[in-house]
C-alpha positions as CSV (number, residue, x, y, z in Angstrom):
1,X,0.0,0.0,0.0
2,X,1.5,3.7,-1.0
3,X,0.2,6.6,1.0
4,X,0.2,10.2,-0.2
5,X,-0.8,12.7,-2.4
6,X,-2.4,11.6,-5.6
7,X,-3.0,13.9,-8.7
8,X,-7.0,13.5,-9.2
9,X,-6.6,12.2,-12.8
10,X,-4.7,9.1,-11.0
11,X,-7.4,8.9,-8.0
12,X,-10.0,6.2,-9.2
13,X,-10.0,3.1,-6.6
14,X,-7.6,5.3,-3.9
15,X,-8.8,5.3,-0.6
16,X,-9.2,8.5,0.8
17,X,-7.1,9.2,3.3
18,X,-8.9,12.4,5.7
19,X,-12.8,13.7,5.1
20,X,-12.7,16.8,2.3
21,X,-15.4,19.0,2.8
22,X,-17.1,20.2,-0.1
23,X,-20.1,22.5,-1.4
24,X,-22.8,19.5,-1.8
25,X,-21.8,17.4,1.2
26,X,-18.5,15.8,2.4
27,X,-16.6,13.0,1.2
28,X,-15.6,10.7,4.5
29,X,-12.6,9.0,5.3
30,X,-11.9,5.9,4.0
31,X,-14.0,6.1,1.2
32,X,-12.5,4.4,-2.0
33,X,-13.0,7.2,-4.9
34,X,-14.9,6.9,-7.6
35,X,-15.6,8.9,-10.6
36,X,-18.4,10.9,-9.3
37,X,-16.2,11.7,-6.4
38,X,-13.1,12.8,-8.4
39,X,-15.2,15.4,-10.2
40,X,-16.9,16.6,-7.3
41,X,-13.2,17.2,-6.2
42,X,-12.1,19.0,-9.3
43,X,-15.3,20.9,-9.4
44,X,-14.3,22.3,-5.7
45,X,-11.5,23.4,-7.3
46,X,-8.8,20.0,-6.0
47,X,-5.9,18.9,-8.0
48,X,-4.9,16.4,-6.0
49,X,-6.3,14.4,-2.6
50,X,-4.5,12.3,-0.2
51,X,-5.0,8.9,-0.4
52,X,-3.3,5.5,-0.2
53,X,-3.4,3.1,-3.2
54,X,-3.5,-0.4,-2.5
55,X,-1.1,-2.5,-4.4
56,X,-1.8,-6.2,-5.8
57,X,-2.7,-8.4,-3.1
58,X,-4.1,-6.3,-0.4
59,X,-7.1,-6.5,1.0
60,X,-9.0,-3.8,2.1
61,X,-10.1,-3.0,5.6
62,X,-13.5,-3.8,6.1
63,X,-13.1,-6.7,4.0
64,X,-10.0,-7.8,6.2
65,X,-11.9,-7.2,9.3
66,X,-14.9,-9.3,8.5
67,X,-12.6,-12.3,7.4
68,X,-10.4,-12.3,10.6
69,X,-13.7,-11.9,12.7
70,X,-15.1,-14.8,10.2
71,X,-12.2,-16.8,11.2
72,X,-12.0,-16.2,15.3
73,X,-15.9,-17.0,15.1
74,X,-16.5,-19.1,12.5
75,X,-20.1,-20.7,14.3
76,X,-21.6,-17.3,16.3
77,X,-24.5,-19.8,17.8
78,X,-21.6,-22.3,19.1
79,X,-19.1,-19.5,20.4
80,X,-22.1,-17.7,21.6
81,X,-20.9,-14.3,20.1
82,X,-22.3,-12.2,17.5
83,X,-19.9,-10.6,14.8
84,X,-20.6,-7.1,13.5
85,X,-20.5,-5.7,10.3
86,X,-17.3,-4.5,9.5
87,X,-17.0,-0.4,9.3
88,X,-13.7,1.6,9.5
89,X,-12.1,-1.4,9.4
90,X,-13.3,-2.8,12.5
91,X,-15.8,-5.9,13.6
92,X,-17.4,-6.0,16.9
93,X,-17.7,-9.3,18.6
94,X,-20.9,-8.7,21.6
95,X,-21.9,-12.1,23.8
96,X,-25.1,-13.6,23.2
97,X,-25.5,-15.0,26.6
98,X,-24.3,-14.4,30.1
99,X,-20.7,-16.5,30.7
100,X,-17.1,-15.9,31.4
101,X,-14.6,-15.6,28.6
102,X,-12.4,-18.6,27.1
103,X,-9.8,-17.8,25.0
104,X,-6.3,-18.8,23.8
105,X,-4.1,-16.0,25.1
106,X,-1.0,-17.6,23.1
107,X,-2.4,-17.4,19.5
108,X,-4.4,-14.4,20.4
109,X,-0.4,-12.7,21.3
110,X,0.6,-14.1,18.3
111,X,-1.5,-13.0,16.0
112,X,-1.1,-9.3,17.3
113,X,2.9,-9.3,16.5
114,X,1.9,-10.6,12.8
115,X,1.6,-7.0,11.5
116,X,0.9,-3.7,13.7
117,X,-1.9,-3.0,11.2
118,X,-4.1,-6.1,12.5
119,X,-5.1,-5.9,16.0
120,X,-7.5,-7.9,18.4
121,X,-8.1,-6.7,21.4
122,X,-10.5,-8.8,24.1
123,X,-11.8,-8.4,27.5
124,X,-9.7,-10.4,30.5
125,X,-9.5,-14.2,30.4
126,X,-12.7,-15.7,32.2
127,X,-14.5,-12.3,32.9
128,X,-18.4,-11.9,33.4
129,X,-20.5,-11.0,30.7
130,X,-23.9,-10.9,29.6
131,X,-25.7,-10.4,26.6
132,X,-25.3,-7.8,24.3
133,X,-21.5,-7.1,26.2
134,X,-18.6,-6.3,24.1
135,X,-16.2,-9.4,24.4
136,X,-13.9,-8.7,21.6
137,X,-13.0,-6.0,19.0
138,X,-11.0,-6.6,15.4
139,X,-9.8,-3.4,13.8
140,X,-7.4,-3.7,11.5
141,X,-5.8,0.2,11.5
142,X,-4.7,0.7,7.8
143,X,-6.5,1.1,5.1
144,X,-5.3,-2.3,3.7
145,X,-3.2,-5.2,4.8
146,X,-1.4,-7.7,3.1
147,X,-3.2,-11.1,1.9
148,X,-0.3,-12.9,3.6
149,X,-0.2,-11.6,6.9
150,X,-4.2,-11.8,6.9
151,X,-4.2,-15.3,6.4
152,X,-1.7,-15.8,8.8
153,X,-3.5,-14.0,11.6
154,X,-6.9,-16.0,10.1
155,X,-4.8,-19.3,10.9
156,X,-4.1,-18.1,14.4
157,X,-7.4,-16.8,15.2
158,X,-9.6,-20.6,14.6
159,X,-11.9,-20.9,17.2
160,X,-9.2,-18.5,19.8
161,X,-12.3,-16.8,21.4
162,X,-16.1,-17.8,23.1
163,X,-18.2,-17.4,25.5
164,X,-18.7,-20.1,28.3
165,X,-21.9,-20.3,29.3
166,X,-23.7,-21.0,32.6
167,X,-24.9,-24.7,33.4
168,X,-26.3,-24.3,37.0
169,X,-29.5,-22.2,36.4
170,X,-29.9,-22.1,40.1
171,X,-29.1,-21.9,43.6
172,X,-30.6,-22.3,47.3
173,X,-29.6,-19.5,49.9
174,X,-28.7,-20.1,53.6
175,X,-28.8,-17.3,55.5
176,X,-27.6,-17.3,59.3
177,X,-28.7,-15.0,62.7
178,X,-26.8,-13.9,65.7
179,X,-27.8,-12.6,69.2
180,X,-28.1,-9.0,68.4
181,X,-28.0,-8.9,64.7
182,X,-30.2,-5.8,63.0
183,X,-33.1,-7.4,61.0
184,X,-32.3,-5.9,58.0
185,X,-28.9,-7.3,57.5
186,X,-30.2,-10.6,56.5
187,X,-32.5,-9.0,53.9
188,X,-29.7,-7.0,52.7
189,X,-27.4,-10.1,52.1
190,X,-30.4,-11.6,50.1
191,X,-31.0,-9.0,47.7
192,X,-27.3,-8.6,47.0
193,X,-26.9,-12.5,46.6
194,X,-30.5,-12.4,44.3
195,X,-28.8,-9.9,42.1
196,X,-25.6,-11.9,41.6
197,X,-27.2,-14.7,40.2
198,X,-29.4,-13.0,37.7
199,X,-26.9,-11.3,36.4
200,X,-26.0,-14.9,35.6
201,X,-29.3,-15.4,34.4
202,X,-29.7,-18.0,37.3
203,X,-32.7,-18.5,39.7
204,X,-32.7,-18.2,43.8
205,X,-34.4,-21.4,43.8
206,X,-35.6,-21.3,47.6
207,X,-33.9,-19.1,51.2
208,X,-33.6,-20.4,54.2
209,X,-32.9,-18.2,57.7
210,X,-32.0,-20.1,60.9
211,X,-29.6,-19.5,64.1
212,X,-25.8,-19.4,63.9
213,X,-25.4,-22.9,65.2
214,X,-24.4,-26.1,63.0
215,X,-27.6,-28.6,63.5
216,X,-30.3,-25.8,62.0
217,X,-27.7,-25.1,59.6
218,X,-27.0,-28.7,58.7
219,X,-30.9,-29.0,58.5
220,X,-31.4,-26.5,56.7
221,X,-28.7,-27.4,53.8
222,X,-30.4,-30.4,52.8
223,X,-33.6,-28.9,52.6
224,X,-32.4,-26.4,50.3
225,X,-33.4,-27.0,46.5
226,X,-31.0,-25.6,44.1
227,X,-28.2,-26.8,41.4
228,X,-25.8,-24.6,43.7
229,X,-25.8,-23.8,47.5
230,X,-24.4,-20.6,49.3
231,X,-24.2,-19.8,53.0
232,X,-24.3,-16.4,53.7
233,X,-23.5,-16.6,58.1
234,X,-24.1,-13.8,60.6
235,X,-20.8,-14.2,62.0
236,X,-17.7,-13.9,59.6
237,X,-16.2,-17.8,59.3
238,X,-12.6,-17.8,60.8
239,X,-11.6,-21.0,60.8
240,X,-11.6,-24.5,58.3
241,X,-13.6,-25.8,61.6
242,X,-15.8,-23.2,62.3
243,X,-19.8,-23.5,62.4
244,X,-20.6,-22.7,58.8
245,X,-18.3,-25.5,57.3
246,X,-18.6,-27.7,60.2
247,X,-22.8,-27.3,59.4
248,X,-21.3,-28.4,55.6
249,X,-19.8,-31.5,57.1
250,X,-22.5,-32.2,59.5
251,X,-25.3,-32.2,56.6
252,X,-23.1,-34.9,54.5
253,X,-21.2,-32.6,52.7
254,X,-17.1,-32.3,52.5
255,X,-15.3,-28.6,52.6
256,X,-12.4,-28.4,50.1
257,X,-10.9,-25.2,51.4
258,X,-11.3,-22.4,53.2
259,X,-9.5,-18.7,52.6
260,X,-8.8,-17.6,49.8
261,X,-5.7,-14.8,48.2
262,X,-8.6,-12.3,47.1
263,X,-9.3,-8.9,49.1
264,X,-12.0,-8.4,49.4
265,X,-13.2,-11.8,49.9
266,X,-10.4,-14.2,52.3
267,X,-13.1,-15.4,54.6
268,X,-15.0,-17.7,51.8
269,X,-15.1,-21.6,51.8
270,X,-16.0,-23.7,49.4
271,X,-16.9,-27.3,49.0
272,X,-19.8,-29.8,47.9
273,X,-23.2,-31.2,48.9
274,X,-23.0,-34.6,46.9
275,X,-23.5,-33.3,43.7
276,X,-24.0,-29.9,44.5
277,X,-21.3,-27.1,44.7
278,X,-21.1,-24.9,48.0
279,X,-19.8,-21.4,48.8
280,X,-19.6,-20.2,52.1
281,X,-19.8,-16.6,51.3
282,X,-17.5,-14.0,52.6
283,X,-19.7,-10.7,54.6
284,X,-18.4,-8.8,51.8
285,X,-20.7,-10.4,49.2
286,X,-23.6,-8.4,51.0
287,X,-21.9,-5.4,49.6
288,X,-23.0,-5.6,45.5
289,X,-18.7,-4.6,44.6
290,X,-16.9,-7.5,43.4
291,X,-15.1,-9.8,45.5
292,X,-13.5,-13.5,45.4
293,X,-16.6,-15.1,45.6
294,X,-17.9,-13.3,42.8
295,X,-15.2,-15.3,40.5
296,X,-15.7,-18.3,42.6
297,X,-19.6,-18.2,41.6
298,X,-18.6,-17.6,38.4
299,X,-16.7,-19.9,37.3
300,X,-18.7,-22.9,39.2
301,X,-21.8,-21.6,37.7
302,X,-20.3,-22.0,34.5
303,X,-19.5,-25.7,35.0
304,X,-15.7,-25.2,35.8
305,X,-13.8,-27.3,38.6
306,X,-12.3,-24.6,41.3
307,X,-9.5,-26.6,43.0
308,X,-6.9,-25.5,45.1
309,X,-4.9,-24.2,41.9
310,X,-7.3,-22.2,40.6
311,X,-7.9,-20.5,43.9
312,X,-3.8,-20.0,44.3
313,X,-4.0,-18.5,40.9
314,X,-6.2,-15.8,41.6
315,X,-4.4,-13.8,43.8
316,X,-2.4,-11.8,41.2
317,X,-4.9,-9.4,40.3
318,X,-6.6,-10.1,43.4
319,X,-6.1,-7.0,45.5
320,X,-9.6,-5.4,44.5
321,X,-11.4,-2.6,45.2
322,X,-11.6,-1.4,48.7
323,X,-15.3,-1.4,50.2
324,X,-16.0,1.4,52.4
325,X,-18.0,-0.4,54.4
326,X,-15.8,-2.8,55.8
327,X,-15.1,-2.9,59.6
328,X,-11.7,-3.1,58.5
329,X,-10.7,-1.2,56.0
330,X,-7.4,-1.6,54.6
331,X,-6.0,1.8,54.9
332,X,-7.8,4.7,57.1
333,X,-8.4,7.6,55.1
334,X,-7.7,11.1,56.9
């Protein structure tokens, strides 16, 4: 592609390279001239316009947008992603459903360092979405690229991005009192919990309030309908043996850890309910600000095993927002 100023008379097929106002209307960027165009030009008194010209074998930029985003989402209804069409060179890629993010961050690198002019960019590895969010965005930022390095980014890109979606449509909520406890804090954990899940597009299948003590609590857990279960206690959990996951063990249930490297959010546990997955939520998740258990929920929602690994993993990038409601808080402010 050569880039510069071109004498009218050699402008047919250029791409034009900034808008040109004129005294009918404007001419836009990007637009590939035509004959009309070049003698509006010379009628508005141009000689010459600046433009690139594409050389043999390159492919123009909407057209090389919409075949990369072709490529990366080949099936929208299996990747659960809607493409775009392409404009200024650039494809949108929006979720169809709420999930987290799966992609392949090594060919996705790759395929950036192919050419500067041919860019993905993507949201974070297993973030939240729902429908209609912007997951991923092609733009390729030249008027052209060349067919070679386009079908070498099209090669990288096969099936590198998709939505996973949720497979638990629903979980049961135990909510725990203490001597003294205001009312209203109970109700408050519920409405925050009740807005987590539908922004999953899951159900609170069925709440249950009792005391702080483990035999209403074990009670209460297998009583519980839901595809998930989540204890939301009255008195923060501070220990593996504590009464909400010794409640867990006493219903029939095994805890697989408890603590975890996210801040907000150390004080959760997690474990199972025979087939059933369990959070013992953290008092932060009554706040609606994300914390661990939010990716926690997340990710078992979506049908993905959270082991002791995955937990480890999560404390780079886990230092989150402060909540300024916290007892707590991190640092005092003056």
């Amino acid at each position: 592609m050569r880039f510069g100023a071109v004498p009218l008379d050699e402008a047919q097929g250029a791409v034009l390279a900034h808008s040109v106002a004129l005294p009918g209307g404007r001419l836009r960027k990007g637009l590939v001239l035509g004959a009309t165009e070049i003698a509006d030009l010379a009628a508005a008194g141009h000689r010459d316009v600046m433009a690139a010209r594409l050389d043999p074998g390159d492919v123009p930029e909407d057209a090389a947008a919409a075949r990369l985003a072709q490529a990366l989402v080949p099936d929208e209804r299996a990747a659960l992603l809607a493409r775009s069409s392409a404009f200024t060179g650039r494809v949108n890629l929006n979720a169809t459903v709420p999930g987290l993010v799966m992609l392949d961050a090594g060919r996705i690198h790759a395929l950036n360092r192919i050419d500067p002019a041919i860019t993905l960019a993507t949201l974070a590895p297993l973030a939240r979405v729902e429908p209609g969010m912007l997951v991923g965005t092609v733009k390729i930022i030249a008027y052209a690229v060349e067919e070679t390095a386009l079908a070498q980014a099209e090669a990288l890109a096969r099936g590198a991005l998709r939505v996973l979606p949720v497979v638990r449509r629903s979980a049961g909520l135990l909510l725990t009192e203490v001597p003294g406890q205001e009312a209203k804090l109970a109700a408050k954990g519920r409405r925050a919990v009740e807005k987590r899940l539908a922004a999953l597009g899951m159900e609170l299948a069925g709440v249950e309030v009792t005391a702080h003590e483990t035999g209403p609590m074990a009670e209460a857990l297998a009583r519980l309908p839901g595809e998930m279960l989540l204890i939301l206690t009255g008195s923060a959990t501070s220990d593996v043996r504590d009464t909400g996951p010794e409640a867990l063990r006493h219903a029939g249930g095994e805890v697989a850890r408890f603590g975890m490297p996210v801040d907000p959010g150390n004080l959760l546990f997690h474990g199972r309910l025979g087939p059933r997955p369990v959070i013992g939520l953290p008092g932060c998740a009554r706040s609606p600000a994300l914390n661990g258990a939010d990716w926690v929920l997340e990710r078992l929602a979506c049908g993905l095993e959270v082991d002791d690994a995955a937990i480890a993993a999560m404390g780079v990038g886990g230092l989150l927002k402060e909540i300024p409601l916290r007892p707590q808080p991190r640092e005092r402010r003056a």
